[in-house]
MMTF fields as JSON, N, C-alpha, C and O atoms, coordinates in Angstrom:
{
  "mmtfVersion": "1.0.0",
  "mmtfProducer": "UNKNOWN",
  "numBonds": 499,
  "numAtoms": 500,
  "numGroups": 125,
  "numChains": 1,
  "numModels": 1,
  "chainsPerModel": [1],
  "groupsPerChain": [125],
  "chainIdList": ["A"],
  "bondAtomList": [4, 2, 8, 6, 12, 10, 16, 14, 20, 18, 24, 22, 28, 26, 32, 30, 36, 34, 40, 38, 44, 42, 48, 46, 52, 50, 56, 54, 60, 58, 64, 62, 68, 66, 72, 70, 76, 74, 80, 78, 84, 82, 88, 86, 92, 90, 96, 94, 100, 98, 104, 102, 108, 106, 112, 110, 116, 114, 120, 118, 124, 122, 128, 126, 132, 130, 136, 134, 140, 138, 144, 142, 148, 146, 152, 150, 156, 154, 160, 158, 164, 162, 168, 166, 172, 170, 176, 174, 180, 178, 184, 182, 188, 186, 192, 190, 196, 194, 200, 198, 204, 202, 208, 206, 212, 210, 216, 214, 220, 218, 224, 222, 228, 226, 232, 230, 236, 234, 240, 238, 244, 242, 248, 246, 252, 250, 256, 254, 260, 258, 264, 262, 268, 266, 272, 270, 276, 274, 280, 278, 284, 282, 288, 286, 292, 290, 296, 294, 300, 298, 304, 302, 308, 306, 312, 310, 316, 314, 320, 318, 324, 322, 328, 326, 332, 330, 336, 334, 340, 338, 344, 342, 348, 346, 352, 350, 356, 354, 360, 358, 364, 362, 368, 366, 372, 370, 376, 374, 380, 378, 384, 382, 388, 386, 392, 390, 396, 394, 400, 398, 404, 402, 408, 406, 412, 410, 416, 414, 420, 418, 424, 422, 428, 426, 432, 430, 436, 434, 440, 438, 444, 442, 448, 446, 452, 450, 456, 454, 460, 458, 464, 462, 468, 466, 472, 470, 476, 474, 480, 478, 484, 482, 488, 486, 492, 490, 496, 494],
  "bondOrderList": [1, 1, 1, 1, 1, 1, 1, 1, 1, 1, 1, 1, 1, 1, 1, 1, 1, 1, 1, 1, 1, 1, 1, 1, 1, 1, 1, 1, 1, 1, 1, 1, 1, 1, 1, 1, 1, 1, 1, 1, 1, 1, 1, 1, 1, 1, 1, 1, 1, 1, 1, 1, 1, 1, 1, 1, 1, 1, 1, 1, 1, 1, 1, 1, 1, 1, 1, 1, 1, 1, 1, 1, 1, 1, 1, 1, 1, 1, 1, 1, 1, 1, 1, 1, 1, 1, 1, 1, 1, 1, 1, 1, 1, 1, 1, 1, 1, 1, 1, 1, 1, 1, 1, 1, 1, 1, 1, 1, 1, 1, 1, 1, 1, 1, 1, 1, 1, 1, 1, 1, 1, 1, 1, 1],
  "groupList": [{"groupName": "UNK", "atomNameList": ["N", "CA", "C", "O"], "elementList": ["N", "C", "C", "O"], "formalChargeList": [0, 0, 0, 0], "bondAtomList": [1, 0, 2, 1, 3, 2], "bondOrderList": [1, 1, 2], "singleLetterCode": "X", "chemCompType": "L-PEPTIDE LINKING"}],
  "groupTypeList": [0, 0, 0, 0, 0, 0, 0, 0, 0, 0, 0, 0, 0, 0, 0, 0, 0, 0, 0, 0, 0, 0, 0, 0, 0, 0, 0, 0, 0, 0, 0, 0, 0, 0, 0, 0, 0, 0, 0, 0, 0, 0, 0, 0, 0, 0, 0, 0, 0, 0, 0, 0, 0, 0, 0, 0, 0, 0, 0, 0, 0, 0, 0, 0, 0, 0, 0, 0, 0, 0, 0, 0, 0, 0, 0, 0, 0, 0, 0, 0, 0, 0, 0, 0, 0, 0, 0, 0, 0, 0, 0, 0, 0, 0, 0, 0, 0, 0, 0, 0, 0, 0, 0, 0, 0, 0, 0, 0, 0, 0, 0, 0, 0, 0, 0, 0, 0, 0, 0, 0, 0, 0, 0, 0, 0],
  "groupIdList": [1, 2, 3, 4, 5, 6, 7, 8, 9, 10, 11, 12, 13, 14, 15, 16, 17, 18, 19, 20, 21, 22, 23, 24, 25, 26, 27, 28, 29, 30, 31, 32, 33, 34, 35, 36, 37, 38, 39, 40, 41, 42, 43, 44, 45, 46, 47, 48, 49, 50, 51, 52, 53, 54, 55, 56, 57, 58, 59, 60, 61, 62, 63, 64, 65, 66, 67, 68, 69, 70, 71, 72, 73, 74, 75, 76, 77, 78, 79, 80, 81, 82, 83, 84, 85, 86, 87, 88, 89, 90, 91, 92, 93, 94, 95, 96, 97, 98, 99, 100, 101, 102, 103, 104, 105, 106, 107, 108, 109, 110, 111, 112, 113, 114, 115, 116, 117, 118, 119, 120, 121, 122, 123, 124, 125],
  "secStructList": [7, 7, 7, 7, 1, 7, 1, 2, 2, 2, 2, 2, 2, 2, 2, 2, 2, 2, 2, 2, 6, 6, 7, 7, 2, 2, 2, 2, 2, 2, 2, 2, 2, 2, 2, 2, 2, 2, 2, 2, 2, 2, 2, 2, 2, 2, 6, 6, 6, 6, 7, 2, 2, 2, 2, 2, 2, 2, 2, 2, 2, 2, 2, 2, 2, 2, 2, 2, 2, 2, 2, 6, 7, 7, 1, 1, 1, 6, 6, 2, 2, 2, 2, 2, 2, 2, 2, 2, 2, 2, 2, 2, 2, 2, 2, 2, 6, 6, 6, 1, 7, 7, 2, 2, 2, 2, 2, 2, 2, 2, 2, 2, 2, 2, 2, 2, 2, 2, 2, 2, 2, 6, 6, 7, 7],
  "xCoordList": [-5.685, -5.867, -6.988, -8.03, -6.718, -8.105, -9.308, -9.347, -10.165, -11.244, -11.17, -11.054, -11.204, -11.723, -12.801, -13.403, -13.511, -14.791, -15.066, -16.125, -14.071, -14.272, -13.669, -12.617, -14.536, -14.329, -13.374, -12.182, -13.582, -13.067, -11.455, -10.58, -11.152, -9.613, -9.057, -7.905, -9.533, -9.064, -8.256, -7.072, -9.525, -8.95, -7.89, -6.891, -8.146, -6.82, -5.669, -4.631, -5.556, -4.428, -4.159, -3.05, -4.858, -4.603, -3.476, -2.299, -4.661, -4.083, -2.194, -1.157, -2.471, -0.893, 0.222, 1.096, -0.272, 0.918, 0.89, 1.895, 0.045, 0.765, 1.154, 1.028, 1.454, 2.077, 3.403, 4.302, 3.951, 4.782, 5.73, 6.849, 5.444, 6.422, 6.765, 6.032, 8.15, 8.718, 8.584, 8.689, 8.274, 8.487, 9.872, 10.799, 10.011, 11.268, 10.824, 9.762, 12.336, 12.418, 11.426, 10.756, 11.735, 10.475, 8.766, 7.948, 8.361, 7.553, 6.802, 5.64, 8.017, 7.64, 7.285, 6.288, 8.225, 7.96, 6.279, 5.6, 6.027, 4.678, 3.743, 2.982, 3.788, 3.11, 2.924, 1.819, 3.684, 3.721, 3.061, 2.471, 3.33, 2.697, 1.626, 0.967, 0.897, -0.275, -1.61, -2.763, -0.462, -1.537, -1.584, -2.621, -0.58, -0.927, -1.676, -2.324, -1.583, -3.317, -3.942, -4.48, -4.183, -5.671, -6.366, -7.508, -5.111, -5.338, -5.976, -6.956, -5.096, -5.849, -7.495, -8.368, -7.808, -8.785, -9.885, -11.042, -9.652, -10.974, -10.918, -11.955, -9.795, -9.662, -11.038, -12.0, -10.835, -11.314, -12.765, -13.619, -13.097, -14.521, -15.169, -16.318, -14.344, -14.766, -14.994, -15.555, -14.707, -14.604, -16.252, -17.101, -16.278, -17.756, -18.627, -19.394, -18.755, -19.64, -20.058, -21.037, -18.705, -19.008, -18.201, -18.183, -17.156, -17.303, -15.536, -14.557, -15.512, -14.862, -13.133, -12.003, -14.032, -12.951, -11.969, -10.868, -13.017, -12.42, -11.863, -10.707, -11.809, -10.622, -9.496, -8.378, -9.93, -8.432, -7.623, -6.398, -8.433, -7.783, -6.757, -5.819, -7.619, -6.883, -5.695, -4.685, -5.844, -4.87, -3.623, -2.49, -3.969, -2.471, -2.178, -0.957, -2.662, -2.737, -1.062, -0.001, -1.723, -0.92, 0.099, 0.955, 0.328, 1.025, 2.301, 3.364, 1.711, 2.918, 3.308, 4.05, 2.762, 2.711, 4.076, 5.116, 4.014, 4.736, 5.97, 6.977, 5.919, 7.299, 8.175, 9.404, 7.217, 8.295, 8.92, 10.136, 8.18, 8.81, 10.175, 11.286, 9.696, 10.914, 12.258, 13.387, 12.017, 13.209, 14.058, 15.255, 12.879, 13.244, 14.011, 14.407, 14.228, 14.788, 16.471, 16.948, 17.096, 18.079, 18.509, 18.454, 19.039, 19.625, 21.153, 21.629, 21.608, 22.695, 21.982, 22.211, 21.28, 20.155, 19.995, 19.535, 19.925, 19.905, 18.277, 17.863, 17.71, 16.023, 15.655, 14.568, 16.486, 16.792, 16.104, 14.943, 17.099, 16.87, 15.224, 14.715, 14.61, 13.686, 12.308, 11.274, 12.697, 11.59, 11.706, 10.842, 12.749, 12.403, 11.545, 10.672, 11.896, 11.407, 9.544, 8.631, 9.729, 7.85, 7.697, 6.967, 8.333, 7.173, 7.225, 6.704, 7.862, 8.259, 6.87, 6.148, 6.999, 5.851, 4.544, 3.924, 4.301, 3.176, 2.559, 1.47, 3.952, 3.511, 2.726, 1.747, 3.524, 3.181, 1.955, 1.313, 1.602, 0.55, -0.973, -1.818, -0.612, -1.321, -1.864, -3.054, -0.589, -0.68, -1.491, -2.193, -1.445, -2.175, -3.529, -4.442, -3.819, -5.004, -5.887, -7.1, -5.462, -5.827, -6.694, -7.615, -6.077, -6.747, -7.849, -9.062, -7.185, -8.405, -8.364, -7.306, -9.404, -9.467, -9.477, -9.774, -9.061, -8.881, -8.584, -7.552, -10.176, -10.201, -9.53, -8.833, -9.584, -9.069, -7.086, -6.483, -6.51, -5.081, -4.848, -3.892, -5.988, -5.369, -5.492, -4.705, -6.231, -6.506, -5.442, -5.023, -4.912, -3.373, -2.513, -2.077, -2.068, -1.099, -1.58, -0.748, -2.481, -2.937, -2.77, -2.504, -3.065, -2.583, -1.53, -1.362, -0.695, 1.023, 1.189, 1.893, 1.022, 1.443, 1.311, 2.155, 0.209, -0.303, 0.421, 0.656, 0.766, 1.611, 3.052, 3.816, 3.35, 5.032, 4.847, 5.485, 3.562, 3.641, 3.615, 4.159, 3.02, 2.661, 4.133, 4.521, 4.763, 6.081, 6.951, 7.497, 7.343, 8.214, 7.951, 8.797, 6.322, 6.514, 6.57, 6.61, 6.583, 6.645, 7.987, 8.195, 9.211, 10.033, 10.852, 11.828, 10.05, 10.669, 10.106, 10.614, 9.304, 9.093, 10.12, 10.201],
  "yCoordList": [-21.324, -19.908, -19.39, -20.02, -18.208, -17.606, -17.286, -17.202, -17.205, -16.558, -15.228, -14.54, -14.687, -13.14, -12.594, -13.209, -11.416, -11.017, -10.759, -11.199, -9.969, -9.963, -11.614, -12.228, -11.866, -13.26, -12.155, -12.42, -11.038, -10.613, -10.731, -11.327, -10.238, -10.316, -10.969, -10.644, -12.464, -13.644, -14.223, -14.55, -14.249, -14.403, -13.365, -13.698, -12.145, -11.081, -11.719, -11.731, -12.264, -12.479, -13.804, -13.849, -14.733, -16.071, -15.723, -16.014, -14.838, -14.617, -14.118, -14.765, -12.664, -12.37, -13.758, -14.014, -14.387, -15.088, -15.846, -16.535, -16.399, -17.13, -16.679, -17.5, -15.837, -14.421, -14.399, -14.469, -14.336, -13.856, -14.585, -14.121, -16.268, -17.646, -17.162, -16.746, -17.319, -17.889, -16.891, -17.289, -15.157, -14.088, -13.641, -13.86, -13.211, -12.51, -11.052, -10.538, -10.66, -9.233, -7.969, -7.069, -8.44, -7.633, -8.212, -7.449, -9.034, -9.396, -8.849, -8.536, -8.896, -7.971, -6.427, -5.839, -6.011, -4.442, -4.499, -3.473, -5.185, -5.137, -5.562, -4.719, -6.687, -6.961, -6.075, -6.155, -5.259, -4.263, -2.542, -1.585, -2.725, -1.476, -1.811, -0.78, -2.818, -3.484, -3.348, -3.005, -3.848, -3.372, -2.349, -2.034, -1.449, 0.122, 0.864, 1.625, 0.538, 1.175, 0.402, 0.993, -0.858, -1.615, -0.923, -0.47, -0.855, -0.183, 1.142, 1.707, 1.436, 3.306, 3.229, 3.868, 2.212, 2.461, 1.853, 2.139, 0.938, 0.321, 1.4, 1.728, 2.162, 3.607, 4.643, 5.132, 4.69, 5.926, 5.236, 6.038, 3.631, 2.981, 2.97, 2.63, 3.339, 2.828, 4.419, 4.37, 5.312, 6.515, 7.052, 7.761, 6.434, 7.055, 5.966, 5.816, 5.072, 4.38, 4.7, 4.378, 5.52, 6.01, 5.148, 5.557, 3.645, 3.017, 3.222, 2.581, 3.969, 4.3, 3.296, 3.472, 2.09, 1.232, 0.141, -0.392, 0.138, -0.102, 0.758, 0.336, 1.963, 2.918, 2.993, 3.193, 2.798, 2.777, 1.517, 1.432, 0.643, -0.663, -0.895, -1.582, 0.094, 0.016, 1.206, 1.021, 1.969, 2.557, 2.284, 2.595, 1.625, 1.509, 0.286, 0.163, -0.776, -1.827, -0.936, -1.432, 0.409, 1.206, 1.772, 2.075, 2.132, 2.665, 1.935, 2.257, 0.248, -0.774, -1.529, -2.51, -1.021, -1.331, -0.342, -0.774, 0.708, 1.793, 1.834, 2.118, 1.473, 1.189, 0.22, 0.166, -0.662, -2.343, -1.601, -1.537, -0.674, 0.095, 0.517, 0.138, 1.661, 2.254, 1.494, 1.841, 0.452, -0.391, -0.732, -0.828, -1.178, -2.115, -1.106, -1.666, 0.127, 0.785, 0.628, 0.265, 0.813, 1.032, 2.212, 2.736, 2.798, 4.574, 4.655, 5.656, 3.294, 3.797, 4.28, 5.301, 3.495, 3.492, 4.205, 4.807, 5.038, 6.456, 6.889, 7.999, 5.876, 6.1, 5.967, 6.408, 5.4, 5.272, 6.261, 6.238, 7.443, 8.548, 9.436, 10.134, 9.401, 10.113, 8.775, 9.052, 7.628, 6.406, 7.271, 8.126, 7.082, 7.066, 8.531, 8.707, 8.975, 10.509, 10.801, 11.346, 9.975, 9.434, 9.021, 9.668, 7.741, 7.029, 7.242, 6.491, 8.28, 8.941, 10.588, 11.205, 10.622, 12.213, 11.225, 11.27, 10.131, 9.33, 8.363, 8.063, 8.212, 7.605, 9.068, 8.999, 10.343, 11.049, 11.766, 12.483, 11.554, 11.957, 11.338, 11.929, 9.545, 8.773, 9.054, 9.13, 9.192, 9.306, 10.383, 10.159, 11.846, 13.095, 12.713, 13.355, 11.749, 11.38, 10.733, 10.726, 10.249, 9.374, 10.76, 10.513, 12.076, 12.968, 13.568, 13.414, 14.313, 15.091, 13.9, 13.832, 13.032, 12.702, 13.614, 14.801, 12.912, 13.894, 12.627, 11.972, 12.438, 11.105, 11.562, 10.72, 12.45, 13.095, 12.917, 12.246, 13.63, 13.273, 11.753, 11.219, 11.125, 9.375, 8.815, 8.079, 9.169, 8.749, 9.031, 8.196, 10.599, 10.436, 9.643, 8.832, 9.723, 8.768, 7.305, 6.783, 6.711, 5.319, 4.842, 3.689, 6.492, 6.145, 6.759, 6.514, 7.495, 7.489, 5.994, 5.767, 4.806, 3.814, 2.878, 1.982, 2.807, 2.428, 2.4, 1.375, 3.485, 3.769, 3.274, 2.885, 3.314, 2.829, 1.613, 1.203, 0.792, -0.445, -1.014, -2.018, -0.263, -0.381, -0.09, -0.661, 0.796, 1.283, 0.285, -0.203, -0.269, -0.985, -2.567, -3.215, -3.041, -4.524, -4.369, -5.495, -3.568, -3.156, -2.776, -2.347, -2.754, -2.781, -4.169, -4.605, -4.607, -5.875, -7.327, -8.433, -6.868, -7.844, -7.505, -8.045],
  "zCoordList": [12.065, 11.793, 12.691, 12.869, 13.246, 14.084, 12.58, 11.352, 13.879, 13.404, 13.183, 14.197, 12.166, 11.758, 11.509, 10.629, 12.004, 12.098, 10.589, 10.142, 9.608, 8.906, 7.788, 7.967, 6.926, 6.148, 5.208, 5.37, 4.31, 2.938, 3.757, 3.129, 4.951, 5.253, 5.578, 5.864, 5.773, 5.811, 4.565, 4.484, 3.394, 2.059, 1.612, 0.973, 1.966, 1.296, 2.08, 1.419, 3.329, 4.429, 3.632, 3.099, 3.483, 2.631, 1.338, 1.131, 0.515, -0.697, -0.423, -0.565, 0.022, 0.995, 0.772, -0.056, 1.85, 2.315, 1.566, 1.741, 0.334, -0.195, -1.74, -2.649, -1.901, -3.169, -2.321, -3.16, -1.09, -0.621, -0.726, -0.944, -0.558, -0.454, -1.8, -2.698, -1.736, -2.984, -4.164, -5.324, -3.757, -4.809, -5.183, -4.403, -5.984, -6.265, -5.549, -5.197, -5.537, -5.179, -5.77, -5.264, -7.122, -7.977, -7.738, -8.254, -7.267, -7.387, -5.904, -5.645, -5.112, -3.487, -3.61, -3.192, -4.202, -4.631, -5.654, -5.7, -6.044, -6.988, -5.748, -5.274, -5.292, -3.989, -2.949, -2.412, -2.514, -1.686, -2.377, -1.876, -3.094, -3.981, -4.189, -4.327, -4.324, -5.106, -3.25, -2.987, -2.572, -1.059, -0.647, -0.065, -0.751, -0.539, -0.724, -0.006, -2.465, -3.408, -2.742, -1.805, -2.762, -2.31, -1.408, -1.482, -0.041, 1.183, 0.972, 1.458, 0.095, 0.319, -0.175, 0.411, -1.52, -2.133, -1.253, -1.563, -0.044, 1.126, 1.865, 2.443, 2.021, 3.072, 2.343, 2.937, 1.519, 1.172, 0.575, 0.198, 0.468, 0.137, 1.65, 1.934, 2.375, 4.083, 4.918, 6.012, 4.569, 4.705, 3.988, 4.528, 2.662, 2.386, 2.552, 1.6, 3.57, 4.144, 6.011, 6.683, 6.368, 7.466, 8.15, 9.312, 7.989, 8.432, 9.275, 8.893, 10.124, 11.146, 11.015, 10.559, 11.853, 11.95, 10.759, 10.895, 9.544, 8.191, 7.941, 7.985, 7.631, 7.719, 8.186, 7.712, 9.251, 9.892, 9.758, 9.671, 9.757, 9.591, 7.905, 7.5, 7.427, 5.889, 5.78, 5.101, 6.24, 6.526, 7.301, 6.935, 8.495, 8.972, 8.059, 8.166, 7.142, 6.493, 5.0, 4.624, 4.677, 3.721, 4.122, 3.291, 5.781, 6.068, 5.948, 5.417, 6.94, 6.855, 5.362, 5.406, 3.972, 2.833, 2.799, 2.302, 3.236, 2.595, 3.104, 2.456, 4.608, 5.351, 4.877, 4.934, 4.32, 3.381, 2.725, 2.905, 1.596, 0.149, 0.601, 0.232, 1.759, 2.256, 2.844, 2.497, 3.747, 3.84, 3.245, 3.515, 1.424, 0.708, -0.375, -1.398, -0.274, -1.677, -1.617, -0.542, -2.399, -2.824, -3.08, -4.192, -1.918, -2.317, -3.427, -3.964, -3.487, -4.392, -5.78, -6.428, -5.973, -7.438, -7.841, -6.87, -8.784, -9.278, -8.768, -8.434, -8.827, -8.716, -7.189, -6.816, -6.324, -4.604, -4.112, -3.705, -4.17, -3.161, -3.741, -2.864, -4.868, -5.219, -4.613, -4.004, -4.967, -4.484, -3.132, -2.935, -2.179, -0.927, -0.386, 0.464, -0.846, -0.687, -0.977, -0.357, -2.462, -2.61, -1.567, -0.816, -1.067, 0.115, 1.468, 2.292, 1.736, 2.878, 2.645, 3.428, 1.959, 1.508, 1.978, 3.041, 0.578, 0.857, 2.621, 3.11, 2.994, 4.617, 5.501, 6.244, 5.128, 6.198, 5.748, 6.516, 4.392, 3.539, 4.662, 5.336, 4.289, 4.635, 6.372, 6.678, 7.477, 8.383, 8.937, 9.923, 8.24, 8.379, 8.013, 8.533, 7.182, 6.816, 7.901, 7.692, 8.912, 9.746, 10.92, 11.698, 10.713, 11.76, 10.796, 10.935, 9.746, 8.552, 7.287, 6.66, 6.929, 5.769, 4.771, 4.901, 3.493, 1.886, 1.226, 1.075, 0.773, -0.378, -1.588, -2.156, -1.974, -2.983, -3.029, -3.866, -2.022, -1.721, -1.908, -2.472, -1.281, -0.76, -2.339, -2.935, -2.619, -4.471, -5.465, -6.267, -5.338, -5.983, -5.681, -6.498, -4.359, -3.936, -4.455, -5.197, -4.274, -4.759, -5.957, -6.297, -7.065, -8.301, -8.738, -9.933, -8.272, -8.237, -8.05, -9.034, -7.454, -6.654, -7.378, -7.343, -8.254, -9.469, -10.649, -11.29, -10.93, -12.231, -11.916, -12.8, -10.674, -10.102, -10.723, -11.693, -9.88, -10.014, -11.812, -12.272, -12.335, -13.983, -14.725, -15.744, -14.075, -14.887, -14.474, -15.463, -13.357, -12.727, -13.417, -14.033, -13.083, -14.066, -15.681, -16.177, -16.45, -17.991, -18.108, -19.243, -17.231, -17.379, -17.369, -17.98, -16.458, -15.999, -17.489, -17.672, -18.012, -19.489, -20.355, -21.458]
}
């Protein structure tokens, strides 16, 4: 494994890949939702530290969180075409964010993403 400047994203990259071996489908959609928020919430912890390049790094980190979602939906699904439409609002949400920050915007979306993820595994028990 390389060296990373930062140590905390080594362990999140550790942790990652090994959540990923061997998930179910549902367990990807929770995984992927679960880094989006993360992402947004170091975006917007890295934003009021000043810290430029953690920002961005967490952001495009949410963006490619959000593109999985989108691949991964199911438009026959009754719930398909409205998912995709969330994470299609939320990518370009995220992306506009990258010129004018709005901790405030990135925080809904994070906890919209949140509650998906909360509604989606409470279904699945």
């Amino acid at each position: 494994m390389l060296l990373r400047k930062d140590p905390g994203e080594t362990y999140r990259r550790v942790d990652f890949d090994a959540r990923v071996k061997g998930a179910s489908s549902l367990q990807l959609v929770a995984l992927c939702l679960e880094q989006a928020a993360g992402s947004l919430g170091r975006a917007i912890y890295a934003q009021s530290r000043g810290d430029n390049a953690a920002k961005s790094a967490a952001l495009t980190r949410a963006v490619a969180a959000i593109t999985a979602l989108e691949l991964g939906v199911d438009t026959s699904n009754p719930v398909g075409q409205p998912l995709l439409q969330l994470y299609q609002a939320a990518r370009r949400t995220i992306l506009d964010n990258a010129l004018r920050f709005d901790a405030p915007q990135l925080e809904t979306i994070r906890t919209d993403l949140l509650d998906i993820r909360e509604a989606m595994l409470g279904t699945a028990n």
